[in-house]
C-alpha positions as CSV (number, residue, x, y, z in Angstrom):
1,X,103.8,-13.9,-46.7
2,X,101.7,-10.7,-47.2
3,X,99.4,-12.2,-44.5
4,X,101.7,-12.7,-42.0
5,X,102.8,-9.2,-42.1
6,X,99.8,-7.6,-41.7
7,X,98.8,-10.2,-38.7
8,X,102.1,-8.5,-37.1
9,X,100.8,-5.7,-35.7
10,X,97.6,-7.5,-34.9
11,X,98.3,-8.4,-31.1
12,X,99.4,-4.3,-30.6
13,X,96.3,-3.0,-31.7
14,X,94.3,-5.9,-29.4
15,X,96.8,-4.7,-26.5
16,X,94.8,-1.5,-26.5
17,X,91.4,-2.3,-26.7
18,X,92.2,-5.3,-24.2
19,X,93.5,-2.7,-21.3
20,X,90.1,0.0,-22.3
21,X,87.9,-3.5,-22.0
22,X,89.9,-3.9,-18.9
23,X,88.9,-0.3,-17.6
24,X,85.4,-0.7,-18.6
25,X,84.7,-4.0,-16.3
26,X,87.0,-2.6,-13.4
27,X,85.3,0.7,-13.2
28,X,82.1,-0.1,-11.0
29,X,84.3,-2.2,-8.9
30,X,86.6,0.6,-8.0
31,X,83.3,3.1,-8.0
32,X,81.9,0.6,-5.3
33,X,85.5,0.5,-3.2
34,X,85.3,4.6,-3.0
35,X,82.0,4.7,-2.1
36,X,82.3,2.0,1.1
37,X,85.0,3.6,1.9
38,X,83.5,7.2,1.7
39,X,80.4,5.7,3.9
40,X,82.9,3.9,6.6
41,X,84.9,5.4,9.0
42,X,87.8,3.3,10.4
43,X,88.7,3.5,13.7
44,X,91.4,5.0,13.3
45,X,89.6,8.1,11.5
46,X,87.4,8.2,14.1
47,X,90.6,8.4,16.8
48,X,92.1,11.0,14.5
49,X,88.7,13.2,14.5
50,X,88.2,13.4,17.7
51,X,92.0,14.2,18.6
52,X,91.7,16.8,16.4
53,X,88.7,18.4,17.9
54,X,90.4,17.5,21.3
55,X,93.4,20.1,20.3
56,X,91.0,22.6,18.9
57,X,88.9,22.4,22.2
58,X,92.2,23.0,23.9
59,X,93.1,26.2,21.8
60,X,89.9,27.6,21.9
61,X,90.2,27.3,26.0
62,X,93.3,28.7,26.3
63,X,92.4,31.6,23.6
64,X,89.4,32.2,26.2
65,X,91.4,32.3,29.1
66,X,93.6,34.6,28.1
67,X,91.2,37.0,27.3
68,X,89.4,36.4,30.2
69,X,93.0,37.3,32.5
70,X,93.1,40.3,30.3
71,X,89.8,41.5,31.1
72,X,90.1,40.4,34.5
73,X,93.5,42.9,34.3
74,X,92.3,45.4,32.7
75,X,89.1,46.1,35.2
76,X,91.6,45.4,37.9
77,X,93.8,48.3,36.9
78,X,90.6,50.4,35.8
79,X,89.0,50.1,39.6
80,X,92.6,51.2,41.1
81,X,92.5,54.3,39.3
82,X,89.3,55.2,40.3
83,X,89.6,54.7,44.2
């Protein structure tokens, strides 16, 4: 009878060294998923990266054509007050 109670708690104690023996032979799987998928790029990435510079392209025209209509404004109104 003493036996059998101390077996009890027997498969709780295993529960815990089952799941870290389960981390231990999972880990260089999941090391090996992040890596391939670090080193890929999907297409879809790819179409997202380059949409991305796309729409900063786009700013960064717009920024410079607006300054360049300033300046163009400015020297306009400049050259009327000199003449």
């Amino acid at each position: 009878m003493r036996r059998a109670l101390l077996l009890l708690p027997l498969p709780l104690l295993l529960g815990g060294c089952l799941s870290v023996a389960k981390t231990i032979v999972t880990a260089p799987i999941k090391l090996g998923e992040v890596v391939y998928d670090t080193a890929t790029e999907s297409q879809e990435e790819a179409d997202i990266k380059r949409g991305r510079a796309a729409r900063k392209q786009d700013e960064a025209d717009k920024r410079a054509a607006k300054k360049a209509e300033k300046e163009r404004k400015r020297a306009e109104r400049d050259r009327r007050r000199d003449d």
